[in-house]
C-alpha positions in Angstrom: 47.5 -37.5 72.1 48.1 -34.8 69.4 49.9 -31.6 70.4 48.1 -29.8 67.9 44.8 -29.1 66.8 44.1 -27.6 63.5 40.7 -26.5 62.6 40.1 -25.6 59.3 37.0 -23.8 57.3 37.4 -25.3 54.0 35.5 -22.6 52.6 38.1 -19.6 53.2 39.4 -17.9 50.1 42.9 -19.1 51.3 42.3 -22.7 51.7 40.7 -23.2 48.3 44.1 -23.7 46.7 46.2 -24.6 49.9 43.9 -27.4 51.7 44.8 -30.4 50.3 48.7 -29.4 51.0 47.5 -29.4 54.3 45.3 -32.4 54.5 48.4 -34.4 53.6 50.4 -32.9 56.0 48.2 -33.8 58.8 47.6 -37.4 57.2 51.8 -37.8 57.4 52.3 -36.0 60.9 50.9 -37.5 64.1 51.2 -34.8 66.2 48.5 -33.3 64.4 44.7 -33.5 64.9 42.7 -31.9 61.8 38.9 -31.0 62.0 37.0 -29.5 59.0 34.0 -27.6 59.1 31.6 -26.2 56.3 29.9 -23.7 58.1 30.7 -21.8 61.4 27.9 -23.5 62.9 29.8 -26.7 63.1 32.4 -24.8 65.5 30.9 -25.8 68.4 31.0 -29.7 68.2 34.5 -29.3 66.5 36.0 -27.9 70.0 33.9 -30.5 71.5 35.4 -33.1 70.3 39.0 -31.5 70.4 39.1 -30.9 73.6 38.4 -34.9 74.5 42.4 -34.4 72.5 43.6 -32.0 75.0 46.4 -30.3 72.6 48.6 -27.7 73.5 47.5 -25.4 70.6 44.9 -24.9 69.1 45.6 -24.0 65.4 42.6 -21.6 63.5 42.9 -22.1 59.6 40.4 -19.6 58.2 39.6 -16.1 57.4 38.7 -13.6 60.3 35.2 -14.6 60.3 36.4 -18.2 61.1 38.8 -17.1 63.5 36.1 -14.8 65.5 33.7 -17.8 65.5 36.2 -20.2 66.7 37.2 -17.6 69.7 33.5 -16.9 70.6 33.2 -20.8 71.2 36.2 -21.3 72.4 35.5 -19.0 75.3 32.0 -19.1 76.2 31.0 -23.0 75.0 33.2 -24.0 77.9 34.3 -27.1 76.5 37.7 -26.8 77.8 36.8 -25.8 81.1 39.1 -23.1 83.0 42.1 -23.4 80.8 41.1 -23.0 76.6 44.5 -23.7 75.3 46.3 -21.0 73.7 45.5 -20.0 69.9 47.4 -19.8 66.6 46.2 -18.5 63.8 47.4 -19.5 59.6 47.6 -16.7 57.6 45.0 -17.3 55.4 41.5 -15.0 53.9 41.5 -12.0 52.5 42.9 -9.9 55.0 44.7 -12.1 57.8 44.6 -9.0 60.4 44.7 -11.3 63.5 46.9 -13.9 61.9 49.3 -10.7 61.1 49.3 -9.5 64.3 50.7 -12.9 65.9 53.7 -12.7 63.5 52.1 -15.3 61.2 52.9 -14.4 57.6 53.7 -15.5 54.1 52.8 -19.7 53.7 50.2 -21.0 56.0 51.7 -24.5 55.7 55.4 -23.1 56.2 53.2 -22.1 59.4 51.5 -24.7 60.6 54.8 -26.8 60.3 56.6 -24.1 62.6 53.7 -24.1 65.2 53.6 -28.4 65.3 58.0 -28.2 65.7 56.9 -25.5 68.7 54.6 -27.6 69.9 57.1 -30.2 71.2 59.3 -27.9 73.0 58.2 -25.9 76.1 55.4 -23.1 74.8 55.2 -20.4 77.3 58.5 -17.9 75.9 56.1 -17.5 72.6 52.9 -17.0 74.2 51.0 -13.6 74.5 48.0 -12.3 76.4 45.6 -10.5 74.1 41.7 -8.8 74.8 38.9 -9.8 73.0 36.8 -7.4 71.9 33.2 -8.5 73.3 30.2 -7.1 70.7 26.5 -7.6 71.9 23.6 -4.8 71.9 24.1 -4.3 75.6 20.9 -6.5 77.1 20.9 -9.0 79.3 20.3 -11.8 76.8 22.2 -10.2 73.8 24.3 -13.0 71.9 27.9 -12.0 73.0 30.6 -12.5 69.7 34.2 -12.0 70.2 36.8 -10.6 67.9 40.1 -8.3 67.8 39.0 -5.7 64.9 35.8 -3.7 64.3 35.7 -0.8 61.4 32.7 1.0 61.4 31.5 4.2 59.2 33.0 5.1 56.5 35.5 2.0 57.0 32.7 -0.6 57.0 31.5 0.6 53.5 34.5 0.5 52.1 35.4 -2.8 53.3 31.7 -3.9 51.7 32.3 -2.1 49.0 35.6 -4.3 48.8 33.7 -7.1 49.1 31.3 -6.9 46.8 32.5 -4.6 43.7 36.3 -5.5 43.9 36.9 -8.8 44.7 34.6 -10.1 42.5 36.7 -8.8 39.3 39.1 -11.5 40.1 42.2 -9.1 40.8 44.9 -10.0 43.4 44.4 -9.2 47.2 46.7 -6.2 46.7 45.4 -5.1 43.7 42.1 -4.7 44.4 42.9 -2.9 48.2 44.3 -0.1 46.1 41.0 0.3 43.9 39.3 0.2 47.1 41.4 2.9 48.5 41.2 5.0 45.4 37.2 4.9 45.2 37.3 5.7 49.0 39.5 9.0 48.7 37.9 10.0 45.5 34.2 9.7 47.5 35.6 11.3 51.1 38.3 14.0 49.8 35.8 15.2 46.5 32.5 14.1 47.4 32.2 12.4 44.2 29.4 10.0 44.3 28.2 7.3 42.0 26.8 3.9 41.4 30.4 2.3 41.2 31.7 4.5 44.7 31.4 3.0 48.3 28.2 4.4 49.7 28.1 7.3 52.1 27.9 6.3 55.8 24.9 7.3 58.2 25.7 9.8 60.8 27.5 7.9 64.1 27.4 8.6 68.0 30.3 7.1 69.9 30.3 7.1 73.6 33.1 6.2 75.5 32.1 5.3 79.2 34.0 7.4 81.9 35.3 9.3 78.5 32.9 11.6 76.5 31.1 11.2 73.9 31.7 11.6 70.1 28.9 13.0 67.3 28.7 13.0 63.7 30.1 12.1 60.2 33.0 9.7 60.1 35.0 8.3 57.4 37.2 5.9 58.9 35.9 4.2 62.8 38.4 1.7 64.4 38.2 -0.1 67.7 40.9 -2.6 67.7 43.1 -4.5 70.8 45.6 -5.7 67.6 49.2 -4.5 68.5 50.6 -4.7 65.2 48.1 -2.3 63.4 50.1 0.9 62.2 47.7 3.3 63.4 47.8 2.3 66.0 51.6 2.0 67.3 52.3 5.1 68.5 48.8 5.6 70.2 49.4 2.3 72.3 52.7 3.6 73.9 50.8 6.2 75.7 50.7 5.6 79.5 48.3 8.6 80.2 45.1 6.4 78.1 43.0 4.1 80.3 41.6 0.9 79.0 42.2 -1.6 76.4 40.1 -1.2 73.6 41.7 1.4 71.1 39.4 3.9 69.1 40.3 6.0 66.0 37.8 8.0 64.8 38.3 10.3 61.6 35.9 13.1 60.8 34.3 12.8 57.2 35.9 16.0 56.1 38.8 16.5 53.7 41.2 18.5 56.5 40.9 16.0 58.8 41.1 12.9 56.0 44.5 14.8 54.8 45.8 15.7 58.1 45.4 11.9 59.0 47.2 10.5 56.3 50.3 12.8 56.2 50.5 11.8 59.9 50.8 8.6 59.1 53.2 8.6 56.0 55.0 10.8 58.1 54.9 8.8 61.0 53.7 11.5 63.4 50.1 9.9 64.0 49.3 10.3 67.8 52.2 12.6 68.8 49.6 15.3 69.1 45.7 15.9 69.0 44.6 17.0 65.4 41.0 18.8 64.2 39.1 16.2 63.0 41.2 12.9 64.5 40.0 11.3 67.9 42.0 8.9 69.6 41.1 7.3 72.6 41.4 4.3 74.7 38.2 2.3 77.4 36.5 -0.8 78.4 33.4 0.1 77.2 32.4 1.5 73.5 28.9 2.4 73.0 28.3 2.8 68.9 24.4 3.8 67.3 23.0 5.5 64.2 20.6 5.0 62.0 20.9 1.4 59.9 24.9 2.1 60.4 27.2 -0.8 59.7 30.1 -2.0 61.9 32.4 -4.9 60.7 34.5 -6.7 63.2 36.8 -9.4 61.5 34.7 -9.3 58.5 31.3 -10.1 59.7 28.5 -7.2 59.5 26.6 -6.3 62.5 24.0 -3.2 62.8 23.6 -0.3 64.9 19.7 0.4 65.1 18.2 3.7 66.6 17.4 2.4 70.2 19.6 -0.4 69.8 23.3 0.4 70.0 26.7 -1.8 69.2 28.2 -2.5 72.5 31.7 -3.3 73.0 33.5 -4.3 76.1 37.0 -5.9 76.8 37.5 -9.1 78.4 40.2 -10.4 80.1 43.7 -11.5 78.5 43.5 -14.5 77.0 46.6 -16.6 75.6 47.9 -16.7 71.7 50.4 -18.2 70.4 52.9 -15.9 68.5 55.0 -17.1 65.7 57.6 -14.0 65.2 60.3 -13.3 67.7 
């Protein structure tokens, strides 16, 4: 039996150019098992049919949107019973946030090739234990979908706006983050608003059970259980924070938006409350507004009035982390 599954989305930006590198690979290396899906819906007989290999990894080659798929199934189709093996994730996509936070960086096949030499050794020194971030409207038969990284407000238009303004010019991934980030601070910090700016998000309620409750205009919304994230360093050392899911919240107001960023050029973010920034840490996240968009690992879900975003933390679950 293989040691290693790899399921791939040939339909991630990433893959377009590396795929048949990695199709090669897999042809020359029996220790590896490789399943290809077109569409996300195909997830579910892929791990059906990988778990009849019983690997010891499970490899994810795909953007976020693959990734969060592949970990919904992987944890509520049940095809692996009481012990899903652990997960690796290529860096690969637009944004490789998860991948990033499990050390995985630079070539996905340089990656992959690590993760299979791993594989035949004794696993559990690399593995970590990770929450999911569960995302459902809150009712009894809600679909449940599980991911690592939501942005929300302000965040969630610019990551659209991203999406479908910037990428589409053909610029490199870095290149076209630093328009984005330009258009955002010339609509949040001036105001300025125009066909080719990110949109202006709809007023948000955050609840936090057990916590409080938060009102009004944001410009940036993060609930995250990623370690690696910058914001989110110093926040995660605090031992006076319950729970597991973290929160930032920025006020849509220039003070705040500038007394957020020199915290964090200056590395001072979360040493202190600020006007304007909330930080805070529980299980459950209650998000609604009006027709306001929330992101997590790249696919768009909606807050409705009378139908809020839910979030709640699951248990740990096992990674597999590349970087000492």
């Amino acid at each position: 039996m293989a040691n290693v599954a790899l399921l791939s989305n040939p339909n991630s930006t990433g893959n377009r150019a590396i795929l048949p590198e990695v199709r090669s690979y897999c042809v020359k290396t029996s220790d590896v098992f490789h399943y290809e899906v077109d569409t996300v819906d195909e997830i579910a007989r892929a791990l059906e049919t990988i778990a009849r290999v019983k690997p010891k990894v499970l490899v994810i080659n795909g953007g976020d949107g693959t990734v969060q798929a592949a970990l919904t199934e992987l944890h509520q189709g049940g095809h692996f019973g009481d012990n899903p093996p652990p997960v690796a994730v290529l860096p690969n996509g637009k944004t490789n946030l998860i991948a990033l936070d499990l050390g995985a960086e630079g070539d996905p096949l340089k990656a992959l090739e690590r993760i299979v030499e791993m594989a035949k050794h004794d696993l559990h020194e690399h593995l970590v234990d990770r929450e999911l971030i569960a995302l459902s409207d809150g009712s009894k038969d809600s679909k449940v979908v599980l991911g690592m990284f939501l942005g929300g407000a302000g965040l969630s238009e610019f990551i659209l706006y991203c999406r479908h303004k910037i990428y589409p010019l053909g610029l490199p991934n870095a290149a076209a983050h630093v328009l984005t980030a330009i258009a955002a601070l010339a609509s949040v910090l001036f105001g300025l608003r125009a066909k080719f700016l990110p949109n202006r998000p709809s007023p948000v309620k955050i609840s936090l059970i057990r916590e409080g409750e938060y009102q009004g205009n944001f410009a940036v919304l993060i609930v995250t259980t990623l370690e690696k994230l910058l914001l989110m360093r110093r926040f995660a050392r605090s031992k006076k924070i319950r729970g597991r899911m973290q929160l930032v919240a920025i006020d849509q107001q220039a003070g705040a938006i500038l007394r957020f960023l020199f915290a964090v050029i200056s590395g001072r973010l979360g040493q202190k409350r600020q006007k304007g920034i909330h930080f805070e840490q529980g299980d459950t996240i209650r998000i609604e507004g009006k027709n306001s968009n929330v992101l997590m690992d790249g696919e768009l879900f909606r807050a409705q009035e009378g139908r809020p975003i839910v979030l709640k933390s699951t248990k740990p679950v096992s990674f597999l982390k590349l970087a000492a």
